[in-house]
C-alpha positions in Angstrom: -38.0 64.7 69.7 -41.1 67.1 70.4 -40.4 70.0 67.8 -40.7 74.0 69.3 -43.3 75.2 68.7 -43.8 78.3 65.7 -41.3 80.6 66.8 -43.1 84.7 65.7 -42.8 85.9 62.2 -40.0 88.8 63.5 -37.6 85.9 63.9 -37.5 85.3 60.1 -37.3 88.4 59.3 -34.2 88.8 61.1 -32.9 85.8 60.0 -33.0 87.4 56.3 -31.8 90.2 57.1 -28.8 88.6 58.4 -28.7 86.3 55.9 -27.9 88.6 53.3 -26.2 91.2 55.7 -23.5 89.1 56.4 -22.1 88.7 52.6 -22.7 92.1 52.0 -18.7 93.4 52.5 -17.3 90.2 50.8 -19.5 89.5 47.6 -22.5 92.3 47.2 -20.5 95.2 47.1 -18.2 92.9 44.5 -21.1 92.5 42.4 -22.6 95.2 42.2 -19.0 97.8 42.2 -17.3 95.3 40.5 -15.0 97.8 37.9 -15.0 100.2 41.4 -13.6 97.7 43.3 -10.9 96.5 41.1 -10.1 100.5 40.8 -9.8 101.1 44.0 -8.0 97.7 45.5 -5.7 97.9 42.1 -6.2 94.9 41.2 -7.1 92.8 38.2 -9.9 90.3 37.5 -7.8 87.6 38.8 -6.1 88.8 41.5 -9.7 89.5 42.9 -10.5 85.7 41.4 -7.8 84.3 43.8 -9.2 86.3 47.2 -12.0 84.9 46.6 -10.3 81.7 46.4 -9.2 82.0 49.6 -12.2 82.8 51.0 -13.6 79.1 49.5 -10.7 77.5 50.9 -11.2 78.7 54.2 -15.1 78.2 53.5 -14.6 74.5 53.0 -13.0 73.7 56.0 -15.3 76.0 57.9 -18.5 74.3 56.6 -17.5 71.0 58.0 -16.0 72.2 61.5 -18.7 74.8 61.9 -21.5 72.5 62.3 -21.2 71.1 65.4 -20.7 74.5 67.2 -24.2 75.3 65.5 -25.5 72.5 67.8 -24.1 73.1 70.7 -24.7 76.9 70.8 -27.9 78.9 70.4 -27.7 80.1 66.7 -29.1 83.4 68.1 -25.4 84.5 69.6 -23.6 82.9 66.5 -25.1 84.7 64.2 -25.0 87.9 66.2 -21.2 87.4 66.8 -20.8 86.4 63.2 -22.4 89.8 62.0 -20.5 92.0 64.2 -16.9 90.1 63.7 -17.5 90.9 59.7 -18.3 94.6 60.2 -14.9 94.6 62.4 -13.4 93.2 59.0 -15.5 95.6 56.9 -13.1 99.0 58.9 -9.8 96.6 57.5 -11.4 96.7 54.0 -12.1 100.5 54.2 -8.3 100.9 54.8 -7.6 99.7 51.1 -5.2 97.1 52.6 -2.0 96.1 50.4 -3.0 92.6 48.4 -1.5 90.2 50.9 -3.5 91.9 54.0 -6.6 91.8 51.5 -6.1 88.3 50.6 -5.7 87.9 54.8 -9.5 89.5 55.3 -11.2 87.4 52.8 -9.9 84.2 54.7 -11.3 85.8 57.9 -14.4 86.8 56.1 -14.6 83.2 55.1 -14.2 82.1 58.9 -17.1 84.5 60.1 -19.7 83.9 57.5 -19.5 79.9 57.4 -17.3 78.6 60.6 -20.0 81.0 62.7 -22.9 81.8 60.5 -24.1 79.2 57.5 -24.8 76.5 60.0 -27.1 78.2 62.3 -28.1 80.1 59.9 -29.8 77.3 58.3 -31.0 75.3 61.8 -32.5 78.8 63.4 -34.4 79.0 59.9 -35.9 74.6 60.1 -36.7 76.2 64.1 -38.9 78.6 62.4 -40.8 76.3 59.6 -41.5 74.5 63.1 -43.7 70.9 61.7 -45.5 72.0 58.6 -43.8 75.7 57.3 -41.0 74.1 56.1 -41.1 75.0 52.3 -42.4 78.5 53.8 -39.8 79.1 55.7 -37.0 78.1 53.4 -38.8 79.8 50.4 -39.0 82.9 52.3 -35.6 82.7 53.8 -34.3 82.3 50.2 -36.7 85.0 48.4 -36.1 87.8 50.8 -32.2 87.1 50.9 -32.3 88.2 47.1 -34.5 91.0 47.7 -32.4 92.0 50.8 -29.6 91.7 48.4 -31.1 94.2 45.7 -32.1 96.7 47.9 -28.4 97.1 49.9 -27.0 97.1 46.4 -29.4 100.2 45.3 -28.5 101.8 48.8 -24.4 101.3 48.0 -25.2 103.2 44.6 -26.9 106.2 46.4 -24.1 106.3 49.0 -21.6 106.2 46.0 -23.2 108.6 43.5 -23.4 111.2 46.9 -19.9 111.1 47.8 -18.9 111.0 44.0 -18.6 114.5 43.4 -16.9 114.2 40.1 -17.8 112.3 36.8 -16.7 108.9 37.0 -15.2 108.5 33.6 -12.5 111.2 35.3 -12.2 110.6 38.8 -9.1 110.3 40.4 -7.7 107.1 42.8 -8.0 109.1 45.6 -11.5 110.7 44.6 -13.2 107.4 43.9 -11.5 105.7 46.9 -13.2 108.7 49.0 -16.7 107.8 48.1 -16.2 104.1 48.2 -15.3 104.6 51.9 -18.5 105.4 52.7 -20.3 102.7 51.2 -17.9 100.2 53.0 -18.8 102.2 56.3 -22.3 102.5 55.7 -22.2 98.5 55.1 -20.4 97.8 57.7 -22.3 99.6 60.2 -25.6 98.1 59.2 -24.4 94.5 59.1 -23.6 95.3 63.2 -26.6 96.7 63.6 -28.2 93.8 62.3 -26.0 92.2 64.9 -27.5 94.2 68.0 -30.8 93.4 66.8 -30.2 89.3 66.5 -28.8 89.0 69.4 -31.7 91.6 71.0 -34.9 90.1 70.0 -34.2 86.7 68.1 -34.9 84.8 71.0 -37.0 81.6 71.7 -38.5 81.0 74.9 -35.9 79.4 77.7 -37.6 75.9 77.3 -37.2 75.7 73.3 -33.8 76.9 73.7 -32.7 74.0 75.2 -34.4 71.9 73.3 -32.5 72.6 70.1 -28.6 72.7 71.5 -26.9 69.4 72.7 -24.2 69.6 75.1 -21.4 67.6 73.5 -21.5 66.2 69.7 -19.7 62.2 69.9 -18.2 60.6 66.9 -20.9 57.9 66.8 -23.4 60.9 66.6 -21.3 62.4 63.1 -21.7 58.4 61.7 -25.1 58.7 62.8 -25.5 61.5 60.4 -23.6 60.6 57.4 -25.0 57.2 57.4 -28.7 58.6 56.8 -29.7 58.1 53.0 -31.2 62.0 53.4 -28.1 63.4 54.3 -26.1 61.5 51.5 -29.0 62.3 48.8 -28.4 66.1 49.9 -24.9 66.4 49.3 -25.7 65.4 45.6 -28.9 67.4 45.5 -27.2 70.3 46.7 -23.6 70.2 44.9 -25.9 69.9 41.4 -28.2 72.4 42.4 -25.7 74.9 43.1 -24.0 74.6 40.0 -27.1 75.4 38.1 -27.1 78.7 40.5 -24.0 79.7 39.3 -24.7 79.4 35.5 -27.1 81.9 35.7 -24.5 84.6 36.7 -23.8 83.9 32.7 -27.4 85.3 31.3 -26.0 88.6 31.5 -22.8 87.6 29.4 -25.3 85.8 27.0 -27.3 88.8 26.1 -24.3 90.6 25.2 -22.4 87.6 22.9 -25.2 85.9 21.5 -28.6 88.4 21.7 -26.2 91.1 20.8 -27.8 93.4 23.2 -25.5 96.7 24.6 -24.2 97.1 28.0 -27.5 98.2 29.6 -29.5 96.1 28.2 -27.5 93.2 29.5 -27.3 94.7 32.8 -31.1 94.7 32.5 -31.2 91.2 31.7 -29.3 90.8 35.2 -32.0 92.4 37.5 -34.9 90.4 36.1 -32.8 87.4 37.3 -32.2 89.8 40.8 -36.0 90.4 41.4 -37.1 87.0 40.2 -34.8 85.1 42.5 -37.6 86.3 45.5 -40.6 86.5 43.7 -40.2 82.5 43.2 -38.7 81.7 46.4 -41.9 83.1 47.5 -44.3 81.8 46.0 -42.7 78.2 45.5 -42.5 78.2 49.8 -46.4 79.3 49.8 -47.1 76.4 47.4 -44.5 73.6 48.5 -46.3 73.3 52.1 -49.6 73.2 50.4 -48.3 70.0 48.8 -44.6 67.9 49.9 -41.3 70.1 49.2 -39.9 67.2 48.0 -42.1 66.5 45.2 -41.8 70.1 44.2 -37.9 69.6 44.2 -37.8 67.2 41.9 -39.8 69.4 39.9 -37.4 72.3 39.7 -35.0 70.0 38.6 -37.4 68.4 35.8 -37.8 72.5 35.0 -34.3 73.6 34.8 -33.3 70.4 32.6 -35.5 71.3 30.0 -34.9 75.1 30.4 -31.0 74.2 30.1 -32.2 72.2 26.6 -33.7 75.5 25.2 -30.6 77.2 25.3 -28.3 73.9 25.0 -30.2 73.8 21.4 -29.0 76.9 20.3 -32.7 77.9 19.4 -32.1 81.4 21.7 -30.3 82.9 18.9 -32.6 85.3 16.4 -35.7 85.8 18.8 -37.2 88.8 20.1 -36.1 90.3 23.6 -39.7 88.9 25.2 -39.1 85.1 23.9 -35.7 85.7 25.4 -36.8 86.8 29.2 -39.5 84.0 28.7 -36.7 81.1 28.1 -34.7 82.1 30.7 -37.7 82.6 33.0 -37.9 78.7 32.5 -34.2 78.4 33.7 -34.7 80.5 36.7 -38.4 79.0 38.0 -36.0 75.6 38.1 -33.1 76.8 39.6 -34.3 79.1 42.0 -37.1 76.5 42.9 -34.7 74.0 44.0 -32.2 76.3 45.8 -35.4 77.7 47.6 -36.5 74.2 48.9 -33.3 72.0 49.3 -32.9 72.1 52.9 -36.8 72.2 53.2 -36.5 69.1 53.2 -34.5 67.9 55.5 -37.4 67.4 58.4 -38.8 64.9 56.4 -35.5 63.1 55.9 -35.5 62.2 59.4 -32.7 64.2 60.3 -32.9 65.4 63.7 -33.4 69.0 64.3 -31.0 69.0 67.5 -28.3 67.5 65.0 -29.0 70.0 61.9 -25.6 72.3 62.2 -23.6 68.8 62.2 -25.7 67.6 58.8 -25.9 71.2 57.2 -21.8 70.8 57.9 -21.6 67.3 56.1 -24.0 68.2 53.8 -21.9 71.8 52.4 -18.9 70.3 52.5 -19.7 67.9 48.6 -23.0 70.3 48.1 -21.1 73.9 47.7 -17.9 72.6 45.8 -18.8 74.2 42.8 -17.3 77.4 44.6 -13.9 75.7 43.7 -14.9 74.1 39.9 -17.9 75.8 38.5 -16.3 78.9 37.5 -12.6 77.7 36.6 -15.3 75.5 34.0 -17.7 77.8 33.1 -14.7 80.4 32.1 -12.9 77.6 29.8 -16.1 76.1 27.8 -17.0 80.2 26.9 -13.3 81.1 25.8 -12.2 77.6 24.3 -15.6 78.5 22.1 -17.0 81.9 21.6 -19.9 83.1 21.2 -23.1 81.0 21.1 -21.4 77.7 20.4 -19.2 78.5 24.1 -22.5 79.3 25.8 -24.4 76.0 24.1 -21.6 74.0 26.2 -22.2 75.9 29.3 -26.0 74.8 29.7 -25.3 71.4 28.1 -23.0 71.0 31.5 -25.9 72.7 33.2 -28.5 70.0 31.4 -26.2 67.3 32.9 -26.3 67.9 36.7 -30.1 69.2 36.3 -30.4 65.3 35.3 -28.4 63.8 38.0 -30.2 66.2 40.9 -33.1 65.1 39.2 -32.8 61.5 39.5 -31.4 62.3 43.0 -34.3 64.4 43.9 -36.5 61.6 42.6 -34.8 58.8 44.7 -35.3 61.4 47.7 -39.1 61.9 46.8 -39.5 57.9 46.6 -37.8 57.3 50.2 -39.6 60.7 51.8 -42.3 62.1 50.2 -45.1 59.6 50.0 -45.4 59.6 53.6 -45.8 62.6 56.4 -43.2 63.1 59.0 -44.3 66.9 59.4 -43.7 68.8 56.4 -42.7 66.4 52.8 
C-alpha cells in the first residue's frame, strides 16, 4: 500500500502532548503527589496498589478490543474523545469519591486511555515517521512524552504550593484536599484542551485519511496479523522491554538502601532518570533512521544486559555519587533505547500500516503484562532480601529478560534489518 506522505511536524507535537496528557489524572499526579494522594483519598499503599489493579485489568482487555476501532476510525477523533472523556473523569476524582466509586474511575480511566487512545496513539505516530522517520518519530514520541511528563508534574507543584496556604507537615484534611482540587482541575482542564486542539488541527489531508482506516476488520485479517513472525517477535520484544522500564522506578529506592543517600538525594537520583528518559529518546530517533532501528534495538538490549550485570554484581556498593549516576546512565541508555524504538520497527516488519491498531492490540496484550507481574515481583525479591542483596536479585531478573529481548531483538534484526522496506 502507497504510504501518506510526511504528515507537518505540528502533528507530532500534538500527538505528545496527548500522549502524556492523557495519563496525567491516573498515574502523574500519583507519582509525583504520591504521600498527597494517599492523604487525601485515605487510603493506604495498597488500597491505591489495587485501583491501579483495576485499571490493568480493564487495560488488558481494552488493549486487544481497542485495536480494531484504531483501524477503522481516524485516530484524530479517538484520541480527541479519549482526552476529553478522561478530563470528564478527572471532575469525579476532584470529588474525593468513597473507595468503591474510586476503584469505579480507575476502570473507566483504564477504558479511555487504552480501549480509545493507546492504539491510535501508536498508528497516528507510524503515519507521521511516513517511509524513513520511523526511529524519529518513535524517539521523539517517546522523549517528549517524558519531558511532557516532567514539566506537568513541576506545574502540579506550583498549583499545589499556591493553594497550600499552610505548612504541610500541619495541614488539615480539609486544607490539603482544598489545594489538591486545583491541581486536579487544572489537569483536567488542560488534558481537554489538548482535546479541542487534536481534534482542531491534527488533521491529514481527505485522501490520506482514507488511506489509513479500513471499513470492516474480518477474522482472516486478525490471523493475518498474528501469523506474521514481526508481530509474534514484538510481543516478546515488548513484554521484556517493559519490564526492564519498570525496574528503573527502583533506582530511587536503591540510592536510599544501598548508596545510603537521604530523602533528597534519592529523589534527585529520580529526575536524572526523568530528564534522561527524553534526552535519549531523542537522540537514539535522530540516530536510529541514520542507520536500521532494528539494529539499534538489539543494541539497547545488549546495553541494558550488561548495565543490569553492574549492579547484579553488587560492585555499586562503596562508590562515589558520580560512578553511581554513570552505572545507571548505562541501565537507562538501554532501557530507554529500546522502549524508544520498539514499535519503530514495525514498518519494516511488514506489517501493514492500515492494520497497525489491530497489531499494536495483539502485540500489548503479552508485551504490557508486566503491569500485572513486575511489581507483585519486584516488591517480594526487595523484602524477602533487604538491602543490596534484595536489589542484586531485582537486576539479575532484569539481566534475564534483557537476554531473551536480546536474542529476540537479534532474530528480528536477522529477518528485517539487512534489507530496506522503508525505514529498518
Amino acid at each position: 500500500m502507497k504510504q501518506p506522505e510526511k504528515a507537518p511536524w505540528y502533528y507530532l507535537l500534538l500527538l505528545i502532548l496527548a500522549g502524556e496528557s492523557v495519563f496525567i489524572l491516573p498515574f502523574v499526579l500519583q507519582r509525583v503527589f504520591r504521600p498527597t494522594v494517599l492523604k487525601v483519598f485515605e487510603l493506604d499503599n495498597v488500597s491505591l496498589g489495587l485501583c491501579f489493579s483495576v485499571y490493568g485489568f480493564v487495560a488488558l482487555v481494552s488493549y486487544v478490543l481497542g485495536g480494531p476501532l484504531a483501524d477503522k476510525y481516524q485516530p484524530r477523533k479517538l484520541i480527541a474523545i479519549a482526552l476529553w472523556m478522561t478530563a470528564i473523569g478527572g471532575l469525579v476524582f476532584a470529588t474525593f469519591p468513597n473507595y468503591i466509586t474510586l476503584q469505579v474511575l480507575y476502570g473507566f480511566w483504564g477504558f479511555t486511555t487504552i480501549f480509545l487512545f493507546w492504539s491510535p496513539m501508536i498508528k497516528a505516530t507510524r503515519v507521521w515517521g511516513g517511509i524513513n522517520s520511523q526511529g524519529r518519530a518513535f524517539g521523539f514520541l517517546d522523549g517528549g512524552r517524558g519531558l511532557v511528563g516532567a514539566l506537568f508534574g513541576t506545574l502540579g507543584v506550583v498549583v499545589f504550593s499556591y493553594f497550600m496556604t499552610t505548612d504541610l507537615e500541619v495541614a488539615s484534611l480539609e486544607e490539603s484536599r482544598f489545594a489538591f482540587r486545583y491541581v486536579i482541575l487544572t489537569s483536567a482542564g488542560i488534558v481537554a484542551v489538548v482535546g479541542v486542539l487534536v481534534w482542531l488541527f491534527m488533521k491529514l489531508p481527505a485522501d490520506q485519511e482514507k488511506e489509513i482506516v479500513i471499513d470492516r476488520i474480518t477474522a482472516s485479517q486478525i490471523k493475518e496479523v498474528l501469523r506474521l513472525p514481526s508481530v509474534q517477535l514484538l510481543m516478546v520484544i515488548i513484554l521484556c522491554a517493559y519490564v526492564g522500564y519498570k525496574i528503573t522506578d527502583i533506582f530511587s529506592l536503591y540510592a536510599q538502601d544501598v548508596m545510603l543517600l537521604n530523602e533528597v538525594a534519592s529523589a534527585e537520583v529520580g529526575t536524572v532518570l526523568l530528564f534522561a528518559r527524553p534526552a535519549v529518546g531523542v537522540l537514539i530517533g535522530i540516530v536510529a533512521d541514520r542507520s536500521r532501528p532494528s539494529l539499534f534495538l538489539f543494541i539497547g538490549f545488549v546495553i541494558a544486559f550488561f548495565g543490569s550485570l553492574i549492579f547484579a554484581s553488587g560492585v555499586v556498593e562503596n562508590v562515589s555519587y558520580a560512578m553511581f549516576i554513570f552505572s545507571i546512565m548505562i541501565v537507562a541508555l538501554g532501557v530507554y533505547a529500546i522502549r524508544s524504538l520498539y514499535f519503530a520497527v514495525m514498518q519494516s516488519g511488514r506489517i501493514p500500516l492500515v492494520l497497525t491498531g489491530t497489531a499494536v492490540g495483539i502485540i500489548s496484550l503479552v508485551g504490557y503484562t508486566p503491569d500485572i507481574f513486575a511489581g507483585p515481583a519486584m516488591g517480594y525479591l526487595l523484602d524477602a532480601s533487604p538491602g543490596l542483596k534484595g536489589h542484586q536479585h531485582v537486576f539479575w531478573m532484569l539481566a534475564i529478560f534483557s537476554f531473551v529481548g536480546g536474542l529476540a531483538a537479534f532474530r528480528y534484526f536477522q529477518l528485517y534489518g539487512k534489507r530496506f522496506y522503508g525505514n529498518s
